[in-house]
VEXDREN-2710 file (C-alpha; in Angstrom, 1 decimal):
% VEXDREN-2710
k/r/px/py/pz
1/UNK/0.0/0.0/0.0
2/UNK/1.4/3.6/-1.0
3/UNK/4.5/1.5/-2.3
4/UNK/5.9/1.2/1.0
5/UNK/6.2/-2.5/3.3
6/UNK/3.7/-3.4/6.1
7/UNK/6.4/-2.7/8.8
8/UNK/6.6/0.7/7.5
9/UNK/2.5/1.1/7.5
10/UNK/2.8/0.2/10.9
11/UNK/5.5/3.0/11.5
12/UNK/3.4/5.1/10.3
13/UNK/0.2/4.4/12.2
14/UNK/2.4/5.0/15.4
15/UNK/3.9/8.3/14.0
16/UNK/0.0/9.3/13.2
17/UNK/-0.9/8.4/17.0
18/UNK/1.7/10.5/18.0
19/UNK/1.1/13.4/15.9
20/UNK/-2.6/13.1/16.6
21/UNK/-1.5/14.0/20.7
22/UNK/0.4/16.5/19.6
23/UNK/-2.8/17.8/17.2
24/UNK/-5.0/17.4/20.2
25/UNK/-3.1/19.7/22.6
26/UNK/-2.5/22.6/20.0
27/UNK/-5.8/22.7/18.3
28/UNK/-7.8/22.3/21.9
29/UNK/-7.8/25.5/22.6
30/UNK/-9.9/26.4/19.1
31/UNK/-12.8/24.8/20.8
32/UNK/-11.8/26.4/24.3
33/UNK/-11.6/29.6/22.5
34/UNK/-15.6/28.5/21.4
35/UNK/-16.7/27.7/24.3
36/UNK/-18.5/30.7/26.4
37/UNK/-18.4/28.6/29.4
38/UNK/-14.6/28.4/29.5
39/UNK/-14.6/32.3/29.0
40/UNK/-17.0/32.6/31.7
41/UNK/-14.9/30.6/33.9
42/UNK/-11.9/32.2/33.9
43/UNK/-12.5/35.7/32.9
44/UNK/-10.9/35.6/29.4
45/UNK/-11.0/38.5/27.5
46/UNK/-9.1/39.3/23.7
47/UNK/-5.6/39.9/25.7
48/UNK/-5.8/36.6/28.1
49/UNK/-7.4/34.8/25.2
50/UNK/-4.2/35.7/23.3
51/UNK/-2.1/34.9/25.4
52/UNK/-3.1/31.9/26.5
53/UNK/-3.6/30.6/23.4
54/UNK/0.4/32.0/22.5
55/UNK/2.0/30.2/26.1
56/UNK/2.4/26.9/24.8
57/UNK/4.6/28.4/22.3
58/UNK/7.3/29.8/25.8
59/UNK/7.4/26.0/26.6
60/UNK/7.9/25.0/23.0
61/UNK/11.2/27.5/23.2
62/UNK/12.9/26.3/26.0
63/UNK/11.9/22.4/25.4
64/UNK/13.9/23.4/21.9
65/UNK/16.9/23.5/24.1
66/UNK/17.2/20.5/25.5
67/UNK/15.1/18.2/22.4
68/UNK/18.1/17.4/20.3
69/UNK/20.0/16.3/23.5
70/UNK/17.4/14.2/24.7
71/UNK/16.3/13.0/21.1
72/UNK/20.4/12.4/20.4
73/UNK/20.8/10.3/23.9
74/UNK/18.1/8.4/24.4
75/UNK/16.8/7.7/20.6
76/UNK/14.2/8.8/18.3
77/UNK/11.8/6.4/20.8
78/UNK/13.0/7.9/23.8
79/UNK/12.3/10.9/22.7
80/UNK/9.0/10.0/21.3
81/UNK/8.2/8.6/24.9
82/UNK/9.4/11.7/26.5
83/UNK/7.2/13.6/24.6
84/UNK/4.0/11.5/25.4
85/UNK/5.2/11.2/29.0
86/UNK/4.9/15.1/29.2
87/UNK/1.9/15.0/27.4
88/UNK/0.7/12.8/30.5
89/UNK/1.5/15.5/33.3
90/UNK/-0.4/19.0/30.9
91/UNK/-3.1/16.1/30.7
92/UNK/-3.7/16.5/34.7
93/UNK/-2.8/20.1/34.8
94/UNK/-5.4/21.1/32.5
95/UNK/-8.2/18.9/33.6
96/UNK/-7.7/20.0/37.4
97/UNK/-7.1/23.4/36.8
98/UNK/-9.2/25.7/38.8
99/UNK/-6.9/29.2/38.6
100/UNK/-5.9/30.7/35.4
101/UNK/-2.2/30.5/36.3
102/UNK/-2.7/26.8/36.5
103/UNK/-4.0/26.7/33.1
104/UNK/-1.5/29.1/31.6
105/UNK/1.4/26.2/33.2
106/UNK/-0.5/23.6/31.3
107/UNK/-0.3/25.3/28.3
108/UNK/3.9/25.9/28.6
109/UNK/4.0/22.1/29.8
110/UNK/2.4/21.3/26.5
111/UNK/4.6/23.6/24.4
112/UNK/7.7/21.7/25.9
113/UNK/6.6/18.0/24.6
114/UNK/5.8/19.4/21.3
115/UNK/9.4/20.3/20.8
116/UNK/10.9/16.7/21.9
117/UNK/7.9/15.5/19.4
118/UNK/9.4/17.5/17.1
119/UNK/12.5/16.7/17.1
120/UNK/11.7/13.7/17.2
121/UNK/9.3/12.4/14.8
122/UNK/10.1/13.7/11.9
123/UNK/13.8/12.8/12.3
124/UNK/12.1/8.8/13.0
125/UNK/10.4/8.9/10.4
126/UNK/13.2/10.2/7.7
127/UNK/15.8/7.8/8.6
128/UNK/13.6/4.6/8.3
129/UNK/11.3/5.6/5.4
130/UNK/12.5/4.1/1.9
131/UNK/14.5/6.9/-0.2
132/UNK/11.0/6.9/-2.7
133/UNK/8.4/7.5/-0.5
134/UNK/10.4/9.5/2.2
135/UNK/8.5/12.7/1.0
136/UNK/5.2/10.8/1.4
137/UNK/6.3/9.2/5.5
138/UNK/7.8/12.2/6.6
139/UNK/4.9/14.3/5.2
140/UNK/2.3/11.9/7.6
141/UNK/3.7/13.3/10.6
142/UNK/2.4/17.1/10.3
143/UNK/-1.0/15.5/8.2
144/UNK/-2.1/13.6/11.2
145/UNK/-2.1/16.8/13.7
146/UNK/-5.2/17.7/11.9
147/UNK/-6.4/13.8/13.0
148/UNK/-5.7/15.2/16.6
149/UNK/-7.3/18.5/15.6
150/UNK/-10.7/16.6/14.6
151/UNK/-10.7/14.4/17.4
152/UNK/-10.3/17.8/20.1
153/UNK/-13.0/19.5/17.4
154/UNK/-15.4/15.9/18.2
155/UNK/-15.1/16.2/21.5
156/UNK/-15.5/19.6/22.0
157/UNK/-18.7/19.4/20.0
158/UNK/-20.2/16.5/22.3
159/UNK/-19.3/17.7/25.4
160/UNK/-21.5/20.7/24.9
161/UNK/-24.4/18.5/25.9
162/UNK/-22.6/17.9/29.9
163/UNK/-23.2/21.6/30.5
164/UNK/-20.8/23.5/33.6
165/UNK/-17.5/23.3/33.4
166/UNK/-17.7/19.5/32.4
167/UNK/-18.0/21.1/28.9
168/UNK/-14.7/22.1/28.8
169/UNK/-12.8/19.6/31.7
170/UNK/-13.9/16.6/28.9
171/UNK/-12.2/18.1/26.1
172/UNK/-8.8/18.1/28.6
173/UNK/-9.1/15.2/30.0
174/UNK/-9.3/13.4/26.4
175/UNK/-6.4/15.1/25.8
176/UNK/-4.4/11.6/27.3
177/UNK/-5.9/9.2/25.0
178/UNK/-3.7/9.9/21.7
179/UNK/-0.7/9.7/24.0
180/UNK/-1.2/7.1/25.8
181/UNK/-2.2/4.7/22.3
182/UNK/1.2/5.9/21.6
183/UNK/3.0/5.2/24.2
184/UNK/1.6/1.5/23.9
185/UNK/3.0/1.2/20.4
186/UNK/6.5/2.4/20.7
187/UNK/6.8/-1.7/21.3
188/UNK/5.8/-2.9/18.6
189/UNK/8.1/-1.0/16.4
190/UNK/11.8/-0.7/16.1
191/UNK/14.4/2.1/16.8
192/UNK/15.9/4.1/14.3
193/UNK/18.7/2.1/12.0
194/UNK/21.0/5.8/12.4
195/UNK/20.9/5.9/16.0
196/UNK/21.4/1.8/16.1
197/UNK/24.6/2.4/13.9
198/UNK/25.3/4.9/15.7
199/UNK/25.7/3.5/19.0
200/UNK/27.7/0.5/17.8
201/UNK/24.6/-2.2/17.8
202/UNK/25.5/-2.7/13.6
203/UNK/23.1/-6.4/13.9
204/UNK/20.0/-4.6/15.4
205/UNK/20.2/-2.0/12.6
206/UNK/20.9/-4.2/9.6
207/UNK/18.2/-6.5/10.5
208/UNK/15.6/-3.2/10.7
209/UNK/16.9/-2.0/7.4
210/UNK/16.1/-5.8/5.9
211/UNK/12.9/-5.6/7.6
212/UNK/11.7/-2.3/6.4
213/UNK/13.5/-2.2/2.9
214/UNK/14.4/-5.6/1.7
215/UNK/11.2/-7.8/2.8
216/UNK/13.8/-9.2/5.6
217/UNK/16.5/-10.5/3.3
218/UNK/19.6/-8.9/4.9
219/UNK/21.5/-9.4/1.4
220/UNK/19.5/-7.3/-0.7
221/UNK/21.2/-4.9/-2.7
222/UNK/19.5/-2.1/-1.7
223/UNK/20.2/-2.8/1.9
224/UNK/23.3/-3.6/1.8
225/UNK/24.4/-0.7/0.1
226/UNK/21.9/1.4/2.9
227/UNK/23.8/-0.1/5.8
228/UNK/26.9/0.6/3.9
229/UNK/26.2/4.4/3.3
230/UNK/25.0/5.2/6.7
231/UNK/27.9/3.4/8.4
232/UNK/30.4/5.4/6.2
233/UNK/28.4/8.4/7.1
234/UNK/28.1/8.1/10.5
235/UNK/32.2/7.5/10.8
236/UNK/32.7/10.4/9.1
237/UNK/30.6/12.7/11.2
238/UNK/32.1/11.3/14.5
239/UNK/35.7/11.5/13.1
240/UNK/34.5/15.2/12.9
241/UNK/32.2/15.5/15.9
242/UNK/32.7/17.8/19.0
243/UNK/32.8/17.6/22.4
244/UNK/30.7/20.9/23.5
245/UNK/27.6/22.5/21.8
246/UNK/30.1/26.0/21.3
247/UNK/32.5/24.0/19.7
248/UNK/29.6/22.1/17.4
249/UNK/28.1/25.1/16.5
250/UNK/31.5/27.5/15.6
251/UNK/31.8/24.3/13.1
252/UNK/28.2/24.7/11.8
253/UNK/28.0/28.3/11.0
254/UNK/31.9/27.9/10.0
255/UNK/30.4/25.3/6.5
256/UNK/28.7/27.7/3.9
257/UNK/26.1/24.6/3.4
258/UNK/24.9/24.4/6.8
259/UNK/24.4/28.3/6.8
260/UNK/22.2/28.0/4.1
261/UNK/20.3/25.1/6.1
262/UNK/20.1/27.2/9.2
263/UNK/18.3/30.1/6.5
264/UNK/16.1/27.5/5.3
265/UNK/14.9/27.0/8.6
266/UNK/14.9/30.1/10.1
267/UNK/13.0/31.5/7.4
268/UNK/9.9/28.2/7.1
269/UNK/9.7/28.9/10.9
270/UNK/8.7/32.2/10.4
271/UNK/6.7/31.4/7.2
272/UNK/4.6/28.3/8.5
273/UNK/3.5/31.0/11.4
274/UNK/2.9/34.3/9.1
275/UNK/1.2/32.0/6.2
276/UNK/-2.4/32.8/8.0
277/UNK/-3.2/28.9/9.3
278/UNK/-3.0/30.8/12.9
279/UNK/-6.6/32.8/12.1
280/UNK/-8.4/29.8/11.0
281/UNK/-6.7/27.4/13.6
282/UNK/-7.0/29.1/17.0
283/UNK/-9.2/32.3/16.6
284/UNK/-12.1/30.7/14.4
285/UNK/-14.2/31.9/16.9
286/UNK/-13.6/35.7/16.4
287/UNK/-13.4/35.2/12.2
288/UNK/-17.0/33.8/12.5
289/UNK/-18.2/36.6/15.3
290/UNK/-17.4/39.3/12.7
291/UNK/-19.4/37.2/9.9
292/UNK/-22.2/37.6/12.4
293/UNK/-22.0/33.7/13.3
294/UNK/-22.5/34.0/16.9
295/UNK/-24.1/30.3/17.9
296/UNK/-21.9/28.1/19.8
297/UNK/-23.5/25.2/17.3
298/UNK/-22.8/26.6/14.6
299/UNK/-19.4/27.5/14.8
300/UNK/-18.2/23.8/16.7
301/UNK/-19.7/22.1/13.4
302/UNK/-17.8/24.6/10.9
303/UNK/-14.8/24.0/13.4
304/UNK/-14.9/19.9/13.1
305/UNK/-16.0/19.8/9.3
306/UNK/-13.2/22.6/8.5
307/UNK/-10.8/20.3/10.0
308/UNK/-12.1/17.1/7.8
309/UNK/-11.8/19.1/4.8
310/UNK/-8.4/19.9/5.8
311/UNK/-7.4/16.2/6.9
312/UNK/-8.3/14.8/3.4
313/UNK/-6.6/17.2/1.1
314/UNK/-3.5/16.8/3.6
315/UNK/-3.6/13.0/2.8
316/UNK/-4.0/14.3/-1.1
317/UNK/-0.9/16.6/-0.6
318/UNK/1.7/14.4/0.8
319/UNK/0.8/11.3/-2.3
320/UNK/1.5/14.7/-4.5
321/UNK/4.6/15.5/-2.8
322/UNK/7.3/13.2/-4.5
323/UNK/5.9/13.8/-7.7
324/UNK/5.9/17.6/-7.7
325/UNK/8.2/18.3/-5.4
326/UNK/8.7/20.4/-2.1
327/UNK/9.6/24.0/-3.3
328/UNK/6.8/24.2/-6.0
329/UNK/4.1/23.0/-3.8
330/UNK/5.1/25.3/-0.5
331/UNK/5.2/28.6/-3.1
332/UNK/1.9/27.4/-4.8
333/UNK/0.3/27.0/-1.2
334/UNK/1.8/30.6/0.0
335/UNK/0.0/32.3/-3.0
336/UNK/-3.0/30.9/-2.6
337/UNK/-3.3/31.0/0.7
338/UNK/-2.8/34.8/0.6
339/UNK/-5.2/35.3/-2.7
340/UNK/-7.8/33.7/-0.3
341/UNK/-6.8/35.5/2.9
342/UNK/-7.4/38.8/0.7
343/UNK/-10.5/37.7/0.0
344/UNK/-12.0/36.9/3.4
345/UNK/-10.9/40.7/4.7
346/UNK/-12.4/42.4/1.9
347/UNK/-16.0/40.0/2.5
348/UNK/-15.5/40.5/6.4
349/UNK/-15.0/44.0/5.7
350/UNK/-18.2/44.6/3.1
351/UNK/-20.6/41.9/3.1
352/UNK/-21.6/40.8/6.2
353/UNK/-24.8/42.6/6.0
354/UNK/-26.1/40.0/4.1
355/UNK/-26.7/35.9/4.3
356/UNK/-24.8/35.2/0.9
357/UNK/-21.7/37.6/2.5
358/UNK/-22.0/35.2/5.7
359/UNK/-21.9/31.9/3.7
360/UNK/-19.1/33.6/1.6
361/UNK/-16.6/34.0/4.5
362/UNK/-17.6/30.7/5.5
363/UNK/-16.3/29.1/2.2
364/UNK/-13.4/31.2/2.2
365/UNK/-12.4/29.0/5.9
366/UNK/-12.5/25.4/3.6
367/UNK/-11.1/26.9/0.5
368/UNK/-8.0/28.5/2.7
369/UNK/-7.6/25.1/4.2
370/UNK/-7.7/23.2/1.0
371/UNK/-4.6/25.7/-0.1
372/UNK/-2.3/25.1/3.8
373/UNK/-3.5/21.4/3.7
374/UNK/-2.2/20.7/0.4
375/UNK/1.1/22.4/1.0
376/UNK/2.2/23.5/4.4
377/UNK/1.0/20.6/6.0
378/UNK/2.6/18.1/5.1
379/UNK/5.8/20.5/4.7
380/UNK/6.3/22.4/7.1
381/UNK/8.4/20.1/9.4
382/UNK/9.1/17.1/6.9
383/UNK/11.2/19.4/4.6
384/UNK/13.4/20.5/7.4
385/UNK/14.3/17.5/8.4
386/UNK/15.0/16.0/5.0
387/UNK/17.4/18.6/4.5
388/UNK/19.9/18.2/7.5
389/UNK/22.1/15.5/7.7
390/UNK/22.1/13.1/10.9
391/UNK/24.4/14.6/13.5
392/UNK/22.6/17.6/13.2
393/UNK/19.1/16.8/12.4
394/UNK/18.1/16.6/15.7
395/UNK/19.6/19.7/17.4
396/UNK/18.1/21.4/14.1
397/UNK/14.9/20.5/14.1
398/UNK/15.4/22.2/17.8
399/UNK/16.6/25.2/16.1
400/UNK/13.4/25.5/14.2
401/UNK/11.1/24.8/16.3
402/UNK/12.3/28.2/18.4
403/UNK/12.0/30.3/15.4
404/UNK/8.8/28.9/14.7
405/UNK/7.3/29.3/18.5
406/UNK/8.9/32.5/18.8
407/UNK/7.1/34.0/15.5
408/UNK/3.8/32.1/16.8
409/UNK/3.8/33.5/20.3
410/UNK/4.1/37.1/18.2
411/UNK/1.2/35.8/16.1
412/UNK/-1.1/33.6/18.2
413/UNK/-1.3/36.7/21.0
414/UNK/-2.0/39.4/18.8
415/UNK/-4.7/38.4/16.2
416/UNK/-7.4/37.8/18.6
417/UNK/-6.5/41.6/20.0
418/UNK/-6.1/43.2/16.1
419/UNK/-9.7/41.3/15.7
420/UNK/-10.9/43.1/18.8
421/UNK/-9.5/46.4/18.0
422/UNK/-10.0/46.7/14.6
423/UNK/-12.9/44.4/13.5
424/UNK/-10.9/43.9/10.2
425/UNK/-12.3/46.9/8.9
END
């Protein structure tokens, strides 16, 4: 299936789980943000809605400093398990939380696993995908936070019915399922063949690569010349490894190819944040109050079916990745994102008077996801990681993720109070 082995399916499923918990604890707040009972609860207004919304992005930052370490040490499934582990601990602190402040430490708590996941998955899922369908694996991860996303948007929908603060307590407390399924798999699947090499346990990562690329025959010719290239590889990178992180990163910035790495991923940090997905993701909510949608059952179904849409052009986007490549597809998602961005201000702006300039804006939500789904989705973190090499795929995919949380604390706490401010007119 997808011209990849059942071992790899199953890799796959896991790395799905785990994105999903990831998906969950980002896109929870949307239907937080929904719900007037939360509001009512804690006394949110535009600035603590921002800003709680934004928090998670302050734990993302400093988990960024330690994720490559951790990731590096303990394996792409210890860091996988970390991750969930953490995920565990903002489960509790969000479902008992009776203070803001409490809440505000559940949402740093959850920024902090989403680093380790990030360093971690993606990197997983590059080294032990096939070289032909490494765009289409790696590209899974970021597609199945929308999976997590519709399962939060479900939740949030039926918990509506509980009334009190139930409404809201459910959709936290749900929040541990997707990491606990995960944690439960890590054993059925096998550690990454780079780290394995790396670490001297040569048998353990020849048998994976047979396993997972040569239908178990250890003498194939594609896995023999694998486990030939990432041992050469790998020796070469320790021969010129170094001892301290000062000394390792003099030697990045000092190689005119890593430089232009580190732009890459400065600069799709700050782009995967600034493309617009923030609007529709977390501050729904205030789009559809301006389009004169006020009912809380109205805008939980546009929430969850947005999400759907999104989830099955995603799926579309990463079978079209290896065929039309990564460059193409994240320029033709940037322009058409922003074409339909345009549009939604100007109809916002001048034509909410009217039902047909209500069910406008409303199309405008699906045909903006169509455009991120297609491109940025499966993108945004797969393409990073494809381009570094192991000893620093890690510790970069670290380095990302703090451009990107930095640039989304900016946006995710200032769009709710630009809405409030300026009603987009």
């Amino acid at each position: 299936m997808f011209g990849i082995s059942r071992p790899m399916l199953l890799v796959c499923l896991i790395a799905a789980l785990n994105c999903a918990s990831v998906g969950y604890d980002s896109s929870m707040m949307s239907s937080l943000n929904i719900s007037e009972i939360f509001k009512a609860r804690f006394g949110i207004d535009s600035n603590t809605e921002g800003l709680l919304t934004a928090v998670q992005n302050l734990g993302a930052i400093v988990g960024s400093l330690f994720a490559g370490s951790i990731v590096d040490k303990f394996g792409r499934k210890g860091g996988i398990f970390t991750a969930c582990c953490i995920v565990l601990v903002a489960t509790i602190l969000h479902s008992t939380a009776t203070t803001l402040a409490q809440f505000f430490v559940a949402r740093i708590v959850v920024g902090f696993a989403k680093a380790i996941d990030i360093a971690s998955v993606p990197t997983y899922l590059v080294e032990l995908a096939p070289p032909n369908r490494r765009g289409f694996v790696a590209g899974l991860y970021w597609t199945c936070w929308l999976l997590g996303a519709i399962i939060s948007s479900s939740v949030g929908y039926g918990a509506r019915q509980y009334g009190g603060d139930w409404t809201w307590r459910i959709v936290c407390i749900c929040m541990a399922a997707p990491a606990l399924s995960c944690i439960l798999s890590l054993f059925l699947v096998p550690e990454s063949p780079r780290w394995l090499i790396s670490r001297g346990r040569e048998p353990e990562a020849l048998n994976v690569l047979a396993r997972f690329h040569g239908h178990g025959d250890e003498t194939n010719v594609l896995v023999v010349a694998e486990f030939r290239e990432i041992k050469e590889q790998i020796a070469f990178e320790k021969e010129n490894s170094f001892q301290t992180l000062a000394a390792w990163w003099k030697a990045f910035l000092s190689d005119r190819a890593n430089i232009r790495r580190g732009f890459i991923l400065i600069t799709l940090g700050m782009f995967e944040q600034t493309v617009g997905s923030n609007i529709i993701t977390f501050y729904l909510d205030n789009v559809l109050t301006l389009a004169g949608i006020t009912s809380d059952s109205s805008e939980f179904a546009i929430n969850l079916s947005q999400y759907c849409v999104a989830f099955v052009i995603a799926i579309i986007g990463i079978c079209l990745v290896d065929k039309f490549g990564r460059v193409p597809m994240l320029i033709g998602g940037t322009l058409y994102s922003a074409v339909i961005l345009a549009c939604m201000a100007g109809l916002t702006a001048a034509a909410t008077g009217s039902v047909g300039g209500r069910n406008a804006i409303i199309a405008m939500v699906y045909l903006f996801q169509i455009g991120y789904a297609m491109s940025w989705t499966p993108l945004s973190f797969s393409y990073c990681a494809e381009l570094l090499n192991f000893t620093i795929r890690a510790k970069g995919m670290g380095f990302y993720t703090i451009f990107d949380s930095l640039v989304g604390f900016f946006c995710q706490y200032v769009i709710p109070i630009g809405l409030d401010k300026i009603g987009w007119r």
